[in-house]
N, C-alpha and C positions, 0 to 999 in steps of 0.2 A: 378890225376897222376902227379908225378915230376921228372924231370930228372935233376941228377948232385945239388939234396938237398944242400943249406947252413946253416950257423946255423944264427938264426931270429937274425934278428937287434935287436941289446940290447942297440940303443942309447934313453934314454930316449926322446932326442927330435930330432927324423931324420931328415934330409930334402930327401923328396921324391918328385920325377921327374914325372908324369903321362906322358905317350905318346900315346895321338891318334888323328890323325894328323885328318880323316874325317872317316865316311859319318857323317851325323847329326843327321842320327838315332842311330850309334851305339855311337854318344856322348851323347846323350840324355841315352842309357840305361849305359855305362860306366861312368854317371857322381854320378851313385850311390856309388861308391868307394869314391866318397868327402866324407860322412858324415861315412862310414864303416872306413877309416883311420882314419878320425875326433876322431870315437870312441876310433878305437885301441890304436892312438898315439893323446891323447886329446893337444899338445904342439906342434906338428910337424910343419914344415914347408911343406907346398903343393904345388905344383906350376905344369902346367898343356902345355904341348907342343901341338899345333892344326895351324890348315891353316885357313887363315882368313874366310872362310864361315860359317865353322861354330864355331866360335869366339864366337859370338856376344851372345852364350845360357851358358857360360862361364862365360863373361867379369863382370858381376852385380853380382856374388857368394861371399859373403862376407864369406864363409866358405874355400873360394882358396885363399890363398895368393901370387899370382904370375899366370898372365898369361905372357905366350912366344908365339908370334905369328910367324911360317914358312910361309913368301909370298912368297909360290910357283911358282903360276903363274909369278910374276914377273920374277923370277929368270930364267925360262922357254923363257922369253922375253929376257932377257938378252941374252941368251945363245942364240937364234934367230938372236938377231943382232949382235952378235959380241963382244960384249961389257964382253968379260972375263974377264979381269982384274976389272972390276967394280963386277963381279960376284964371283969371289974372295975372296974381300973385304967383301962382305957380308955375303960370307960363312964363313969365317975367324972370322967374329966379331959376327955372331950367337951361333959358335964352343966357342967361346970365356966368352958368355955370358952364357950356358950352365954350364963351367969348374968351372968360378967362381962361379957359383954358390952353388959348393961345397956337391954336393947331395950323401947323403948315400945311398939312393936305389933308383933304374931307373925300370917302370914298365913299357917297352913294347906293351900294350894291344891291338894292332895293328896287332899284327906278320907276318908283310910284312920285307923283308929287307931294305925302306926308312926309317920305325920307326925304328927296332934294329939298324940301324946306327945312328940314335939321341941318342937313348939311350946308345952304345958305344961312342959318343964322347962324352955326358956327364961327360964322368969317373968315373960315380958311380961305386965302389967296388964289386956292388952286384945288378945285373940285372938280370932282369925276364923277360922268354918270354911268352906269354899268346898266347898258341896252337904253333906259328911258322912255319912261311911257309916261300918256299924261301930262305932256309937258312937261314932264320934270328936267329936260335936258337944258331945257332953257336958262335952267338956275344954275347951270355948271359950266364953269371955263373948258370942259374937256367930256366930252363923249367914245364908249368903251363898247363896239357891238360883236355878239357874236358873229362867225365866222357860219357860214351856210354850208353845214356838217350832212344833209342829206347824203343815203347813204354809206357815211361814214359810222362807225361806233362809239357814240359819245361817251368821253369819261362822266365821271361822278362829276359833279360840280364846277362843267366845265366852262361855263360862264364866267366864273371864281379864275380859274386859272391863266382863263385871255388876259384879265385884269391883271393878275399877279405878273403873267408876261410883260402885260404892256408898261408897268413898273418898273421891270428889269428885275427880276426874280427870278431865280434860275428854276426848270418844269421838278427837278426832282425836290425844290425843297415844297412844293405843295402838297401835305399831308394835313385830313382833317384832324383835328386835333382838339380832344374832349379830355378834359381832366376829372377825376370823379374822387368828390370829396369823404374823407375818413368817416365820418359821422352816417353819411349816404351808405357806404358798403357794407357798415357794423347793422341800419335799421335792417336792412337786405338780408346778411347774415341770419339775424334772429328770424327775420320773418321764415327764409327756408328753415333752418337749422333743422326742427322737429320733424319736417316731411322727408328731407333728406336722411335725416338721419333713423327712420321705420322704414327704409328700402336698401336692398341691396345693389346699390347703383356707385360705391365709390363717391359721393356727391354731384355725381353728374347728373346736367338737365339740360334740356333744350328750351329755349324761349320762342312762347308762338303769337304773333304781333297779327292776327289778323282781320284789327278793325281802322277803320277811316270813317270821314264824314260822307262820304259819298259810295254808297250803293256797289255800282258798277266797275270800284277797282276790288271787292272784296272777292274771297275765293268763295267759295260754298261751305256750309257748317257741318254738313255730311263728310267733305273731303277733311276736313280739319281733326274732325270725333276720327277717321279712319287714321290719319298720318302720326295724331297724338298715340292711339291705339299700337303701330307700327314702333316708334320712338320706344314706346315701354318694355315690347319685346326686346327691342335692342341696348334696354340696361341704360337708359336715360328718364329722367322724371321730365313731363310738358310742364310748362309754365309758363299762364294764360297773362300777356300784359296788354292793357290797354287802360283807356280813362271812364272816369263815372256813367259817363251815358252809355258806354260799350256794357255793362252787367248783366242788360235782358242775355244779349246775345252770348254772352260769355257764361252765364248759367246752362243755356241750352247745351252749349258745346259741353262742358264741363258735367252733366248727366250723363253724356254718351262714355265718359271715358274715368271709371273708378281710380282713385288715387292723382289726379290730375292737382296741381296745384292754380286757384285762382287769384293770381294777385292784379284782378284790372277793380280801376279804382282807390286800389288801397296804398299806392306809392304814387311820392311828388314824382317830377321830371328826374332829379336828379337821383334819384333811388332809383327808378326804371334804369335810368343809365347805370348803376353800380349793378344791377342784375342780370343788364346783355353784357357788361364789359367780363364776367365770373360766368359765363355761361358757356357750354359742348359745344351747343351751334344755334343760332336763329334763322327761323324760317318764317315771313311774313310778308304782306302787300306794300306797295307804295305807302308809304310811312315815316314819319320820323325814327321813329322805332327803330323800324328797318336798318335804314339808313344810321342809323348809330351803329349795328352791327357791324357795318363793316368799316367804319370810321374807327371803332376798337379794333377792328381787325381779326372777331372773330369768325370763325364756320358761320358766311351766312346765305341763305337762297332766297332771293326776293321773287315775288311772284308779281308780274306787271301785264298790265291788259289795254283798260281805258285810258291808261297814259304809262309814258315811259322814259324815266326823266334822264336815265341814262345806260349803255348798254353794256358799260363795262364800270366794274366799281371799283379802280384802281388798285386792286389788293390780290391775290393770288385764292387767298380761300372765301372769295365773296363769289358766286356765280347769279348771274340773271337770266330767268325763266320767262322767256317773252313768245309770243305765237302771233307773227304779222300777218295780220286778216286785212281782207280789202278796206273794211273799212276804220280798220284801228291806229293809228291811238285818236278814240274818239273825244279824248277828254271829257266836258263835259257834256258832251252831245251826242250821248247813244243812238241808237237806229236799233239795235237787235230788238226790242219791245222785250228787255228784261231777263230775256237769256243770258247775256254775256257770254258769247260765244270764245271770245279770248281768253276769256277765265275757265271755262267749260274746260278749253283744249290742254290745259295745266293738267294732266293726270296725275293719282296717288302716288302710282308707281316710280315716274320721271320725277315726279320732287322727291322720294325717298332715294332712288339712285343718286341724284344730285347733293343730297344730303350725306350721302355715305359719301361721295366725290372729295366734296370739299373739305371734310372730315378728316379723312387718311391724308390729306398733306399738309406736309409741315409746317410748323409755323414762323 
């Protein structure tokens, strides 16, 4: 659906603005629009607005030509101490570097009103909001809503894709698309190397992604210790990824199961990326993580509960483990009082079947 339609940019070679500032999942599934533009407008200019975290699944795309990076948090410190006039300045000269940049079309895909206000100071002529919350639609010449998919089996990123349609972008050239830089895959390298290489596993590992900030999409740490446990017999090493604050829970797990490798905490973004892209198979929750897996295109099983962002992960060897209970996808509003009955219903058994599943076919 579109509100307040333009007529399509007819410059043979636009410069387009992408805007989305975070999470790192929805960059990961929005960065399929790199290669859908690519197509549409094989000449354009790209160039791509985000906050430094998740930067870094960006910065290596030889198909983007322009990252801009918004440090938030910085400016958030500024504004802390005091130091306006310095904060100013760097809004001044971001506003600035934006203008010049001279963009025909500003894509929104964010629709918060901190994105549509990048995208209006931009200047682009011709901006788009994708869904728009917030008011944010108001700052754009053109509104992009999803399609009421009840139902239906939503792709990956399929918010990303109405957009790329409504551009005139043909469905098959939408492929997420993550480049993982040399440096990323050599620190990755060494980090395995020595665990890899005291087992007799061929190099092979499976990556198990499963932590979030929220409670109620994780699976259980018993089902985790048993699946890694599984994994080993089957001549793959586990390998724990997640970020600094996941460690308690990533020790626990990692007692249960000897030889396990733990790398949460201990790689940027883009090094976690160079570890699921070289990986047997990933198995993990609603995640960025995740959701790179099958953006790489490797063996992955996503385990989804309290939310379920989508039902099909456009890939052959991605499957989604989903259990529709009356009251699910709760998002953020459980009702089970901390069972997680959605996740409960995920058995050992069914994600190692699923795992071999997707495993044995080809790539």
């Amino acid at each position: 659906m579109t509100d307040n339609p333009s007529t399509d940019t007819a410059i043979e070679r636009p410069r387009i603005l992408i805007v989305r500032l975070s999470a790192i999942g929805d960059v990961v599934m929005a960065s399929g629009l790199i290669p859908a533009l690519r197509a549409r407008w094989p000449q354009a200019h790209l160039a791509w607005l985000v906050e430094p975290a998740a930067a870094p699944l960006l910065l290596h795309n030889p198909r983007l030509d322009e990252l801009i990076v918004w440090p938030r948090d910085d400016w958030r410190q500024l504004w802390r101490t005091h130091h306006y006039l310095t904060l100013l300045q760097r809004f001044l000269a971001l506003r600035s570097r934006l203008r010049t940049g001279r963009f025909d079309l500003a894509l929104d895909t964010q629709g918060l009103l901190k994105s549509a206000l990048w995208s209006w100071f931009s200047g682009a002529p011709r901006r788009i909001s994708l869904i728009g919350r917030e008011g944010s639609q108001h700052l754009a010449t053109e509104r992009v809503t999803r399609p009421d998919e009840r139902g239906v089996p939503r792709r990956m990123g399929s918010e990303y894709r109405v957009l790329a349609r409504h551009l005139g972008a043909a469905d098959d050239a939408f492929q997420p698309d993550l480049a993982i830089g040399t440096a990323a895959r050599e620190v990755v390298r060494n980090a395995l190397r020595a665990a890899l290489a005291s087992r007799s596993t061929d190099g092979r590992y499976a990556v198990l992604c499963p932590f979030t900030t929220r409670p109620q999409k994780h699976w259980f740490e018993d089902r985790w210790i048993a699946l890694a446990l599984r994994l080993q017999d089957a001549g793959l090493v586990p390998v724990l990824l997640g970020g600094p604050g996941d460690r308690d829970a990533a020790t626990r797990i990692a007692a249960g199961v000897p030889g396990l490798v733990d790398l949460t905490g201990a790689l940027k973004l883009d090094e976690s990326a160079a570890a699921i892209a070289d990986a047997a198979l990933l198995v993990g929750v609603d995640t960025g993580l995740t959701h790179m897996g099958s953006a790489l295109k490797i063996p992955t099983v996503a385990l989804f509960g309290s939310t379920c962002p989508y039902l099909d992960a456009g890939v052959a060897r991605s499957s989604v483990l989903y259990e529709k209970l009356a009251c699910s996808p709760c998002r953020r509003n459980p009702t089970c009082h901390g069972r997680y009955d959605c996740m409960r219903a995920l058995e050992v058994d069914r994600v190692c079947d699923e795992a071999r599943r997707v495993m044995a076919m080809p790539a």
